[in-house]
DOFIVO-471881 format. One record per atom (N, C-alpha, C): residue number from 1; residue in three letters; atom name; x, y, z. Coordinates in nm, 4 decimals, decimal comma, padded with zeros to 6 digits. Layout:
// DOFIVO-471881
     n   res   atom         xx         yy         zz
   NUM   ALA     CA          X          Y          Z
...
This chain:
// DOFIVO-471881
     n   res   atom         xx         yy         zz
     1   UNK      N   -15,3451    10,9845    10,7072
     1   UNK     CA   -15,2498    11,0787    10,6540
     1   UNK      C   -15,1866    11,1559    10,7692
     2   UNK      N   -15,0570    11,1281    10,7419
     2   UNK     CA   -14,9674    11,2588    10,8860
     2   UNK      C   -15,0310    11,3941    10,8754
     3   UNK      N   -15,0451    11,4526    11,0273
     3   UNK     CA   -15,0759    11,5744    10,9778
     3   UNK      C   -14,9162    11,6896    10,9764
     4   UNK      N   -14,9220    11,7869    10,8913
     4   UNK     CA   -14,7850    11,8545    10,8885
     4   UNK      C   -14,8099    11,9952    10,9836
     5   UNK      N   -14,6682    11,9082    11,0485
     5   UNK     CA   -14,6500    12,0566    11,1373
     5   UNK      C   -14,6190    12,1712    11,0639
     6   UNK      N   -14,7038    12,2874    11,1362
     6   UNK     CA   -14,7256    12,3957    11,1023
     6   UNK      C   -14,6037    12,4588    11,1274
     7   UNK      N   -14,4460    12,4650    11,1544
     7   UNK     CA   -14,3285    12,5732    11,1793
     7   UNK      C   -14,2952    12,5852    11,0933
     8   UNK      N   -14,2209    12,7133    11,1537
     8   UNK     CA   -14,1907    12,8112    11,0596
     8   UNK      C   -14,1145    12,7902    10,9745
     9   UNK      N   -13,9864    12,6647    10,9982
     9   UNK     CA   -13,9089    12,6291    10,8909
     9   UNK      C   -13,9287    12,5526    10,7506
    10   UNK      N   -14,0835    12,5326    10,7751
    10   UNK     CA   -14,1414    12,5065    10,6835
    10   UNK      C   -14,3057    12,5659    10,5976
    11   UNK      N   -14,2648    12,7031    10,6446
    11   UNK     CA   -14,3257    12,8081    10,5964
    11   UNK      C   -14,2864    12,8901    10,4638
    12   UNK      N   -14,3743    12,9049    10,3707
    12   UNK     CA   -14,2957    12,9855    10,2251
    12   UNK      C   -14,2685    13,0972    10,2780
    13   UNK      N   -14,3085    13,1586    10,3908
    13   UNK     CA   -14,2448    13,3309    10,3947
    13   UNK      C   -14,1308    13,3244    10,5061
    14   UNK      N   -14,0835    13,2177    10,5507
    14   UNK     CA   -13,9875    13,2225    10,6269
    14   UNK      C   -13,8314    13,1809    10,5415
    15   UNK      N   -13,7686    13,2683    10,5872
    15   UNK     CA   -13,6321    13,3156    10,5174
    15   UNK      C   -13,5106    13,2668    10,6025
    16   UNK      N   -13,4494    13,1779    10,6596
    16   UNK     CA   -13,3380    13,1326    10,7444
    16   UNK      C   -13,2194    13,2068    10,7184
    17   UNK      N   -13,1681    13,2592    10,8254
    17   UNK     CA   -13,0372    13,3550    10,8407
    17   UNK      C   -12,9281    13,2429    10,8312
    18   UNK      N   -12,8032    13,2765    10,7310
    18   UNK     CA   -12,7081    13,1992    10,7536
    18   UNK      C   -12,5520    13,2932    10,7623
    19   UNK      N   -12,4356    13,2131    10,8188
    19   UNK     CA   -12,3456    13,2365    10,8280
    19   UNK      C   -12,2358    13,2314    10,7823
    20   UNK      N   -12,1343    13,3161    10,7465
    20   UNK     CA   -11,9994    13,2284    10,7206
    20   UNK      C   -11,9344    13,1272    10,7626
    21   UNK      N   -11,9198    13,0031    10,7263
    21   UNK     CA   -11,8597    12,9112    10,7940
    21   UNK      C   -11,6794    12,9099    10,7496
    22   UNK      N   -11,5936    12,8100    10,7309
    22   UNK     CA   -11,4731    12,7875    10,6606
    22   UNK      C   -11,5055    12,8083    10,5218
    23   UNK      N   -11,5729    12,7231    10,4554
    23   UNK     CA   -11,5914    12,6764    10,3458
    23   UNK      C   -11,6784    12,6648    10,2574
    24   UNK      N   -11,8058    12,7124    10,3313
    24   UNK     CA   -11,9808    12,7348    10,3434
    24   UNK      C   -11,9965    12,7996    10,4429
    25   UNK      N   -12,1373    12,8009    10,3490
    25   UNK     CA   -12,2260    12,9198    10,4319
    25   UNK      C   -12,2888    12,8056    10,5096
    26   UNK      N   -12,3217    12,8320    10,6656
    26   UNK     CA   -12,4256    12,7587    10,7648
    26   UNK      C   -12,5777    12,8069    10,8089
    27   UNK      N   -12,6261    12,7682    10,7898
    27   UNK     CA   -12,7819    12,7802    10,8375
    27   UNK      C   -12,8307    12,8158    10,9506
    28   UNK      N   -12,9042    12,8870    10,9930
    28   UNK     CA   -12,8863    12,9215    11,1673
    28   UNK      C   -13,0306    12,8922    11,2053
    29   UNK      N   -13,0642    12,8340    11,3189
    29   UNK     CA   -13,2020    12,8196    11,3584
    29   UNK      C   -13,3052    12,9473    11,3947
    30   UNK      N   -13,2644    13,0212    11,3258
    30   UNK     CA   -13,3413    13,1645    11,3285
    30   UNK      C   -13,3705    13,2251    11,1680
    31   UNK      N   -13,4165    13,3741    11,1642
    31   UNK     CA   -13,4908    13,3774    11,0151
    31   UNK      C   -13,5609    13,5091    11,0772
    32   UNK      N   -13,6357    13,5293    10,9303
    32   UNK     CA   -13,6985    13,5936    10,8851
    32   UNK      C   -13,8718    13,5715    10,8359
    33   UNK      N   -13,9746    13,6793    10,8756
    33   UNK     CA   -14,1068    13,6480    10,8185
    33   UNK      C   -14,1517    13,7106    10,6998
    34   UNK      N   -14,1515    13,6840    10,6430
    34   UNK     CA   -14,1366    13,8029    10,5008
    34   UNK      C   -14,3109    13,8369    10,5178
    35   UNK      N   -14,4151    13,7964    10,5914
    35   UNK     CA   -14,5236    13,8110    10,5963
    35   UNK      C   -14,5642    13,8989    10,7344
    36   UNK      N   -14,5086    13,8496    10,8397
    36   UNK     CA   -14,5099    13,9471    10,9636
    36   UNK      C   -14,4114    14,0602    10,9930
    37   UNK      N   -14,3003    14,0318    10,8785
    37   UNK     CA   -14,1839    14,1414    10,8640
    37   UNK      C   -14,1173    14,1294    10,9862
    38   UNK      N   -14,0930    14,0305    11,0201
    38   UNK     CA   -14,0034    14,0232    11,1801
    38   UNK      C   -13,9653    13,9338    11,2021
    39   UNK      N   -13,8566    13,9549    11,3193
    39   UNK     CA   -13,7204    13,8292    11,2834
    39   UNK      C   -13,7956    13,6815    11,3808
    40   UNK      N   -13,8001    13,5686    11,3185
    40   UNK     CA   -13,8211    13,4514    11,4055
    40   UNK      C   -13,6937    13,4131    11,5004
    41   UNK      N   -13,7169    13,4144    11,6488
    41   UNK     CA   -13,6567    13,3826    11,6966
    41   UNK      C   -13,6017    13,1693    11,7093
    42   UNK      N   -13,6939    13,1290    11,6530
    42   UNK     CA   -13,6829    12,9662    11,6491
    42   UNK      C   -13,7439    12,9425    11,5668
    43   UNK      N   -13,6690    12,8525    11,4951
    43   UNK     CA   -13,7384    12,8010    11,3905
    43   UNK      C   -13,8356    12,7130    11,3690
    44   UNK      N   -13,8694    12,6174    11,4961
    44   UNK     CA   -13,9741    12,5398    11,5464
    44   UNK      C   -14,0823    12,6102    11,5648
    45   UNK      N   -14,0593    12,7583    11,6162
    45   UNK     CA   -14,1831    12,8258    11,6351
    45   UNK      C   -14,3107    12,8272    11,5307
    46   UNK      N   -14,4598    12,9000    11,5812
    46   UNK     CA   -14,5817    12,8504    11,4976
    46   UNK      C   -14,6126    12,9951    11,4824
    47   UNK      N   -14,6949    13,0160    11,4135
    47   UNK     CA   -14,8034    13,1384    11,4127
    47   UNK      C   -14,8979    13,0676    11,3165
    48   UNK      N   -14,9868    13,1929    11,2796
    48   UNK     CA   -15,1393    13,1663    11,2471
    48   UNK      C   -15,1059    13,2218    11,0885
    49   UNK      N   -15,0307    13,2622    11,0388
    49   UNK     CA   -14,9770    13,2790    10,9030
    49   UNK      C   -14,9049    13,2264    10,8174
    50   UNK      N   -14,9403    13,1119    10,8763
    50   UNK     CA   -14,8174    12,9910    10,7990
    50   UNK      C   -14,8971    12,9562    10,6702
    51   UNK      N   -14,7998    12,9337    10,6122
    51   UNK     CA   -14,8493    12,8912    10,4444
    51   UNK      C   -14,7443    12,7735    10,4079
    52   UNK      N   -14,8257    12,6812    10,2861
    52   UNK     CA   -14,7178    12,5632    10,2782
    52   UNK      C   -14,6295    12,6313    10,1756
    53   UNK      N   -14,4898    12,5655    10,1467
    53   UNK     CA   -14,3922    12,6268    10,1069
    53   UNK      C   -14,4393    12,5683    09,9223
    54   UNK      N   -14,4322    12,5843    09,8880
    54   UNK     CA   -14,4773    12,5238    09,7162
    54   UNK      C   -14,3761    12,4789    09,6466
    55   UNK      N   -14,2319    12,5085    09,6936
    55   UNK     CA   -14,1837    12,4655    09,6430
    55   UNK      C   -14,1003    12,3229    09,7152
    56   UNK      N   -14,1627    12,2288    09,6137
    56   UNK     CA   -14,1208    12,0280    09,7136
    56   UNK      C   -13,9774    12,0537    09,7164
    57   UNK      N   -13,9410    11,9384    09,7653
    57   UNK     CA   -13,8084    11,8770    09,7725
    57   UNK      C   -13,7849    11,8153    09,6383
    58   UNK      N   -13,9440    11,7842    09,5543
    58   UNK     CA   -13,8609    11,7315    09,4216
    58   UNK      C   -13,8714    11,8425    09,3127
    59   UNK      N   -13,9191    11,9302    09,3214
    59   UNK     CA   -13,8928    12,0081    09,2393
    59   UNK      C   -13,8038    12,0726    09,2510
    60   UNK      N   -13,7524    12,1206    09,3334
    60   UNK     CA   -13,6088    12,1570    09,3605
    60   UNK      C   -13,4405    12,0692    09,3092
    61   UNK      N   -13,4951    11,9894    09,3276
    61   UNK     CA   -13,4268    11,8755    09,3033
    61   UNK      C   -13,3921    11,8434    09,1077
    62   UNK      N   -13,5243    11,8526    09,0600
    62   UNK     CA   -13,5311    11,8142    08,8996
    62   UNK      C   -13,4495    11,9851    08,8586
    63   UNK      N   -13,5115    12,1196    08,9168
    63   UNK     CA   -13,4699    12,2013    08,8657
    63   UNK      C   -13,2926    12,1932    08,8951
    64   UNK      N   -13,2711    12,1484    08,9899
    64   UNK     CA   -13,0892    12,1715    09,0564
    64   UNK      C   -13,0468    12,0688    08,9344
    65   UNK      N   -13,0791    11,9029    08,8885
    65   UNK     CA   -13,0394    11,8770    08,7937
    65   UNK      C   -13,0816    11,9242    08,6731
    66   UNK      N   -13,1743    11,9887    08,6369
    66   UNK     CA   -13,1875    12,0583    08,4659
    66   UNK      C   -13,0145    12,1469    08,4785
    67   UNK      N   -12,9994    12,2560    08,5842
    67   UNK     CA   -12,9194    12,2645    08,5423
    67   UNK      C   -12,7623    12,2817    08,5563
    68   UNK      N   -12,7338    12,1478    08,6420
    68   UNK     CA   -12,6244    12,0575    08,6349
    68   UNK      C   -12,6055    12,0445    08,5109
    69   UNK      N   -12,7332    11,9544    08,4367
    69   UNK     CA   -12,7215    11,9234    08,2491
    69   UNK      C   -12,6645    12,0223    08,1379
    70   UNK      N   -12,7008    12,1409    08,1922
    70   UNK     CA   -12,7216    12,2410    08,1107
    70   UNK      C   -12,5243    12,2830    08,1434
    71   UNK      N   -12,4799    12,3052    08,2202
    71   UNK     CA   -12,3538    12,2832    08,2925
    71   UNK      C   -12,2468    12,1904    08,2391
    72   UNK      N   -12,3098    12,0970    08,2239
    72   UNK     CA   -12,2467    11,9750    08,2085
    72   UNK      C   -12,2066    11,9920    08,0258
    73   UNK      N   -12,3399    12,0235    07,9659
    73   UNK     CA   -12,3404    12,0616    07,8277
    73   UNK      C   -12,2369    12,1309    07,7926
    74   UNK      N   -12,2254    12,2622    07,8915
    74   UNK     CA   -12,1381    12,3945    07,8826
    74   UNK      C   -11,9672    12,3555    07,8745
    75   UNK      N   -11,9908    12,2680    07,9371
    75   UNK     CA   -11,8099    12,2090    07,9360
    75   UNK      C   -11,7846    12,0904    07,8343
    76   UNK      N   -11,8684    12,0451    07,7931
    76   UNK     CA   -11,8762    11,9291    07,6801
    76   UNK      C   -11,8121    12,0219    07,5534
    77   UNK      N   -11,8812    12,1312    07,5534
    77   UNK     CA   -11,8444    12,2429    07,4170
    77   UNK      C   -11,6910    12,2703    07,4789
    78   UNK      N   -11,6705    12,3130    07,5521
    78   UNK     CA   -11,5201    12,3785    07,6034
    78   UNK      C   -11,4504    12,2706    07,5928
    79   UNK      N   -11,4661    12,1709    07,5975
    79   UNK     CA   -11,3762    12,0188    07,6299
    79   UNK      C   -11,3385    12,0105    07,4219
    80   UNK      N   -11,4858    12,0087    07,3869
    80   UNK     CA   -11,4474    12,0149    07,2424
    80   UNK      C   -11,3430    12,1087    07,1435
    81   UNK      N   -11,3701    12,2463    07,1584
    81   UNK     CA   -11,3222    12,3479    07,1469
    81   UNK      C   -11,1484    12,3238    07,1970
    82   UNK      N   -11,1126    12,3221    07,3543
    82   UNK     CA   -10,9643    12,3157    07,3713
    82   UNK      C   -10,9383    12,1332    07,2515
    83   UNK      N   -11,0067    12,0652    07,2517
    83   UNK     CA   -10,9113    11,9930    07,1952
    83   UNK      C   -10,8824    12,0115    07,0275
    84   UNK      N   -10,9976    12,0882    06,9780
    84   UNK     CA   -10,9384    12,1351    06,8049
    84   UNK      C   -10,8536    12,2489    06,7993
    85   UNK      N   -10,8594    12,3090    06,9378
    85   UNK     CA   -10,7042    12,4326    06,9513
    85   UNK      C   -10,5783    12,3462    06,9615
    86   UNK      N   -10,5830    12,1964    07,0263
    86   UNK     CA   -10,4854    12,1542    07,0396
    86   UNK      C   -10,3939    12,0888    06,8851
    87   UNK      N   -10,5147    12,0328    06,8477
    87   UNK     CA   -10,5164    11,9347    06,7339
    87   UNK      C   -10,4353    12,0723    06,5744
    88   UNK      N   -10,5150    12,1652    06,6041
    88   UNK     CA   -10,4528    12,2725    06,5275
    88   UNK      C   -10,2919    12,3182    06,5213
    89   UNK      N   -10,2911    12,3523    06,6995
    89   UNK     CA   -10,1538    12,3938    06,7688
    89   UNK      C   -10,0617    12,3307    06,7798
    90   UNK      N   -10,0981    12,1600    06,7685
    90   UNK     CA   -09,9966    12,0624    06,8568
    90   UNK      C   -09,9622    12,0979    06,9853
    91   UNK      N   -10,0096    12,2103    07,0366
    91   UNK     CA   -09,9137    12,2404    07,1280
    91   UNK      C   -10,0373    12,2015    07,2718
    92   UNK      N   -10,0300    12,2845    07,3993
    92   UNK     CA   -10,0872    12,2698    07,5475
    92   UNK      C   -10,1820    12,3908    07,5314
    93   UNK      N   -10,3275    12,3771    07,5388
    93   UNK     CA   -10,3836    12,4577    07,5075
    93   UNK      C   -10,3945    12,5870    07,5968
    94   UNK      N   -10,3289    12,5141    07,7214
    94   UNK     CA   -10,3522    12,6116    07,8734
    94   UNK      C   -10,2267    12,6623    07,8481
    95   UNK      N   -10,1039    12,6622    07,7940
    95   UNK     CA   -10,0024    12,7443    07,8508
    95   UNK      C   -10,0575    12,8467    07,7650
């Protein structure tokens, strides 16, 4: 079994500082310890307070699609809705 490196970017109390980019926000190789209360200068860096993060890559993942679905649902109703305003109106439901 690999063993997992212990940094900080993959620590639950470490918090990554990000930036304004154009269009997005960017990620910066620095952060926060929400456990030592002080700023990490690298994110590679180690200490003796590391904890695994609990939350996977797939749970993150199932929760980001639950609610995409739930989203997706939300405009299924609106999609329904403008077209019996139309069907009513004859007319463009957006002007």
């Amino acid at each position: 079994m690999a063993e997992v490196k212990k940094e900080c970017w993959s620590c639950n109390f470490y918090r990554p500082y990000y930036t304004m980019g154009y269009c997005r926000f960017d990620k910066q190789d620095l952060g926060y310890c929400s456990r030592s209360k002080e700023q990490v200068a690298d994110k590679h860096s180690t200490c003796g307070m590391w904890r695994r993060n609990h939350w996977s890559r797939n749970m993150r993942k199932q929760v980001a699609l639950r609610s995409l679905l739930e989203i997706l649902q939300n405009l299924e109703h609106v999609r329904i809705i403008l077209e019996e305003e139309h069907e009513m109106n004859k007319t463009d439901p957006l002007e």
